[in-house]
N, C-alpha and C positions, 0 to 999 in steps of 0.2 A: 483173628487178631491183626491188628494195623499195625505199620514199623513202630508209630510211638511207644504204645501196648510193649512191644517185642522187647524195644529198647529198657524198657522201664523194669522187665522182668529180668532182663540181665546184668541188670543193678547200675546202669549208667547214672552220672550223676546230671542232676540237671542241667547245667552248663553243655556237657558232653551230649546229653539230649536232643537242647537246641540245635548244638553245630552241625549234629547228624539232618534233624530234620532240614536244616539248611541246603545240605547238601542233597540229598533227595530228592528236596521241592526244586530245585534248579536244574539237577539231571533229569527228572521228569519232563519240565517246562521243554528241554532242551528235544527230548524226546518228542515229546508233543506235537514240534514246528518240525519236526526232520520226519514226519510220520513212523515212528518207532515205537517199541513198547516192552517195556523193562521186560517184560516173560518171556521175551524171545529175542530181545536183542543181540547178536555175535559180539566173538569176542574184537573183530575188525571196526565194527560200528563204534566199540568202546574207544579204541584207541582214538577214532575219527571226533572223539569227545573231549578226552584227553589231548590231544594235539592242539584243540580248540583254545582248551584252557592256558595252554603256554604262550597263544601267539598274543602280539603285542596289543593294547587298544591305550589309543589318543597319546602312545607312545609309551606306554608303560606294559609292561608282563609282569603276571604272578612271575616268584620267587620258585623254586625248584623245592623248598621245605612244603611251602604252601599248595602249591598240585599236588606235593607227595601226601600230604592231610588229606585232601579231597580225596586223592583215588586210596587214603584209608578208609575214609568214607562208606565210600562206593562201594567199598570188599563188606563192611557191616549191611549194607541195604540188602546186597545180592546173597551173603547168608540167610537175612528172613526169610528170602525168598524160594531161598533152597530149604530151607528147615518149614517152613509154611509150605511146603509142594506146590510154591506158582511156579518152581524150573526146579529142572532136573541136576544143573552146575552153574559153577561162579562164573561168570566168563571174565572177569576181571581179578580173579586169583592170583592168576601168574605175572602182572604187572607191579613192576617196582620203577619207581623214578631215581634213576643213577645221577650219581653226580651229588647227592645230600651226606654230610659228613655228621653224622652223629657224635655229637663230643659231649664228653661228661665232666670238663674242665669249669667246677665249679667256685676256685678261689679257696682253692680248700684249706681246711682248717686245721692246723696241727692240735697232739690231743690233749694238750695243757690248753688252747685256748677253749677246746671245746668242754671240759670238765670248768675252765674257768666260770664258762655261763651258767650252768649250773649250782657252782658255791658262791657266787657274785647275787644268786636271786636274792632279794629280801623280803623276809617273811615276816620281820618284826617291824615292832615300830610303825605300821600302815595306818596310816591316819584317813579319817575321811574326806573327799567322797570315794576312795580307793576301799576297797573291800579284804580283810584279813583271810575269808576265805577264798576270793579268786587270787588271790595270791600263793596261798599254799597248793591249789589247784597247779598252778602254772609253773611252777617249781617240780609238782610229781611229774607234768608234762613236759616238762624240763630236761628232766631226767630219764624219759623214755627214750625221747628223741637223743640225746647223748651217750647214752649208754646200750640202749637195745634198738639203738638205729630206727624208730618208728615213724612212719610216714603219717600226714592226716588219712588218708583210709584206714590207716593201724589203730593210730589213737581213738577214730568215731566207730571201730570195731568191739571195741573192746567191752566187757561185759562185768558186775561182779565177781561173779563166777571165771572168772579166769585170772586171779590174782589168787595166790596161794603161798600166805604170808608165813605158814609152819615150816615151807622149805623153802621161802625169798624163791620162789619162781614167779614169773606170769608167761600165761600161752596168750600166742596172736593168732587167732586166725587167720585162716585163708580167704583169699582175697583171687576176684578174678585175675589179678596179674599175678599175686602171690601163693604161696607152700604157706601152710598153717605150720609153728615150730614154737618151742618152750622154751625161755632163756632167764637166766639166775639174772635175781636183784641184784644192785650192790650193796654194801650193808650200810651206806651213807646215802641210799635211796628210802629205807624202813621206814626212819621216823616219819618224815615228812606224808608218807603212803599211808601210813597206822593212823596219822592225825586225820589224812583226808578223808579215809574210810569211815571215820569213828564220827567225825562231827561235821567235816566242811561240806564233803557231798550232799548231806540230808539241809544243809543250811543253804548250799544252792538250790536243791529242786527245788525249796520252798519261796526260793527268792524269784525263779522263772517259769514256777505253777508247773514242772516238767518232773514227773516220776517213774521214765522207765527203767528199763535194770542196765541201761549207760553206766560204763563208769565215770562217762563224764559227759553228764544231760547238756542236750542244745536244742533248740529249736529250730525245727528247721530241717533240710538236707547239708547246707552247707559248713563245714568244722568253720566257724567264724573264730574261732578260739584263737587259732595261731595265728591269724592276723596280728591281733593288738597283744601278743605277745611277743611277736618279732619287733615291734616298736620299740619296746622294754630291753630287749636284747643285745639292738643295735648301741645302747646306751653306754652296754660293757665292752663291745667289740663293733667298731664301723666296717669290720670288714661281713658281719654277718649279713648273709641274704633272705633266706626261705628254708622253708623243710627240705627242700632238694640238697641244696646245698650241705645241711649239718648230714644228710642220711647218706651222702655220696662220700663226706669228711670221714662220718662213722666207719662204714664198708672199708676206703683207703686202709684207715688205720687199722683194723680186724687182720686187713691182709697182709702186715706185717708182724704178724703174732702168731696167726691160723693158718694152717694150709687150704687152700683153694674151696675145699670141699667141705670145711666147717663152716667157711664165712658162707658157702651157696647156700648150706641151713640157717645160718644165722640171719641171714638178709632175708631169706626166703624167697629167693632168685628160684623158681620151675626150669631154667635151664641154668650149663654149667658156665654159656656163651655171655650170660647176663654179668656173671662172675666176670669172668675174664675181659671184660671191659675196662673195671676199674685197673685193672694189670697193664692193661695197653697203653692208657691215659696216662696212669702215675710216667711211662716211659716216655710217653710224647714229652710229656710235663720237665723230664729229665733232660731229655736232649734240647728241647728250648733253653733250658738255664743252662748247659755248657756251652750252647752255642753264643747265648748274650757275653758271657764270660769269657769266652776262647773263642773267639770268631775267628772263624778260616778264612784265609787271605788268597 
C-alpha cells in the first residue's frame, strides 16, 4: 500500500490528502539531495530537517503554526511507515514545536443569538430559482449545528438510520477525531426534520441523481452545503463565521449548564483535555474584558 492508499483508508479528506502528500514529496526530495532514506532516517537527521524549515529564505521564515503542520505531517508519513513494517519507530514522535498558542477564541456566540439563526431561517415564502426543499434542508442543518453542536464531519456522517423520531433522539457517529454519542431533539427541531424526511430529501436525490442512505446527499467528498449556508446566515447575524465558530459557541454554552463530563459526551471530545479547553478560553476571554474595563495602572 502507498501513503496515498494509506491515507485514503484512514478516511482523510481530500484537501488533507493533498497537504500530506505535499509534505512527503518535499521531505523525500529533501532526503534524496542529503543521501537519506525515510526507512532509516534518525531522529537527529529529522531535526536537521526541521531546523531547515525555520530558517529564513530571501528573508522571510515559515510561521511556528506552519512547521508545526508540517512536522504533523511528518508524524502521519512515519506512521504508514511503521504500521506498513518499512521501520520499526517514529523518529519524529516525540517532537513538538513550542511556542504555538492554540486558541479557541472564536467571537463566540451567546445562546439567544445562536437559536436566533435557527428561528430567523425561512422556509416559506421561497420563490424561484431558490429551492423550498434546500431550504428546509438547511434549517434541519441549522438546527443540528445549534443545538447538537455538529461539525461538517457530523452532518456528512449522518445516515437515515440514525434519526429516531419515536424518542426525538439522533446518534452521531464516530469520527476519527470523535466518540460516537446520542443526543435528544428539541421539540422545535420535529417539524422541520418530519418534513425533510417525508418529502424533501427524496426531492433532493432526484434533483442531484444522488441515492445513498445520506441524510443529506452531496456529491462529492466535500459537505459543500455549509458553505452557501453560512452566506444566508451571515444575513441574520454579521458576527457569524463557520462551523467552528457555532460548534465552539455550542460547547461554551453546554458548559454552563453541564458539568465537564456531559458536555465531553456531548461534544464527543475522546479526551477530557479537549473539554477543558473551552474552560481555559472562556477565562482567558474573561480577564481580557476586565482588563479593557479595569485596566491596571
Amino acid at each position: 500500500m502507498n501513503f496515498e492508499d494509506y491515507l485514503h483508508q484512514q478516511d482523510y479528506s481530500k484537501g488533507t490528502i493533498e497537504t500530506y502528500m505535499r509534505v512527503q514529496e518535499k521531505f523525500c526530495n529533501w532526503c534524496d539531495s542529503n543521501n537519506y532514506k525515510s526507512e532509516t532516517i534518525d531522529y537527529k537527521s529529522c531535526l536537521e530537517y526541521i531546523k531547515k524549515l525555520q530558517q529564513s529564505k530571501k528573508g522571510k521564515s515559515l510561521s511556528k503554526s506552519t512547521v508545526k503542520h508540517i512536522v504533523g505531517g511528518l508524524k502521519i508519513y512515519f506512521n504508514y511507515l511503521v504500521d506498513e513494517n518499512y521501520r520499526s519507530t517514529s523518529p519524529v514522535q516525540s517532537i513538538n514545536v513550542r511556542g504555538v498558542k492554540r486558541s479557541l477564541n472564536y467571537n463566540l456566540l451567546e445562546l439567544a443569538e445562536l437559536e436566533d439563526l435557527f428561528y430567523s431561517y425561512q422556509t416559506q415564502n421561497i420563490h424561484f430559482p431558490n429551492c423550498p426543499s434546500v431550504a428546509i434542508r438547511n434549517k434541519v442543518i441549522t438546527g443540528f449545528m445549534v443545538y447538537q453542536g455538529m461539525n461538517a464531519t457530523a452532518l456528512k456522517s449522518l445516515k437515515m438510520e440514525h434519526i429516531n423520531m419515536d424518542k426525538g433522539l439522533v446518534y452521531i457517529p464516530s469520527t476519527r477525531k470523535t466518540n460516537s454519542r446520542e443526543l435528544e431533539l428539541k421539540s422545535w427541531q420535529i417539524v422541520p426534520l418530519l418534513r425533510y424526511l417525508e418529502r424533501d430529501r427524496e426531492i433532493l436525490q432526484e434533483k442531484i441523481h444522488c441515492f445513498s442512505e445520506a441524510l443529506f446527499p452531496i456529491k462529492g467528498d466535500r459537505f459543500y452545503i455549509t458553505h452557501t449556508l453560512f452566506k444566508e446566515l451571515r444575513k441574520f447575524n454579521h458576527k457569524v463565521r463557520n462551523v467552528k465558530q457555532i460548534r465552539a459557541s455550542v460547547i461554551s454554552n453546554w458548559l454552563q449548564h453541564h458539568n465537564i463530563r456531559e458536555v465531553q459526551y456531548m461534544a464527543g471530545h475522546r479526551y477530557i483535555s479537549s473539554t477543558e479547553r473551552y474552560l481555559q478560553d472562556d477565562l482567558e476571554s474573561l480577564h481580557e474584558m476586565i482588563e479593557s474595563f479595569h485596566p491596571i495602572s
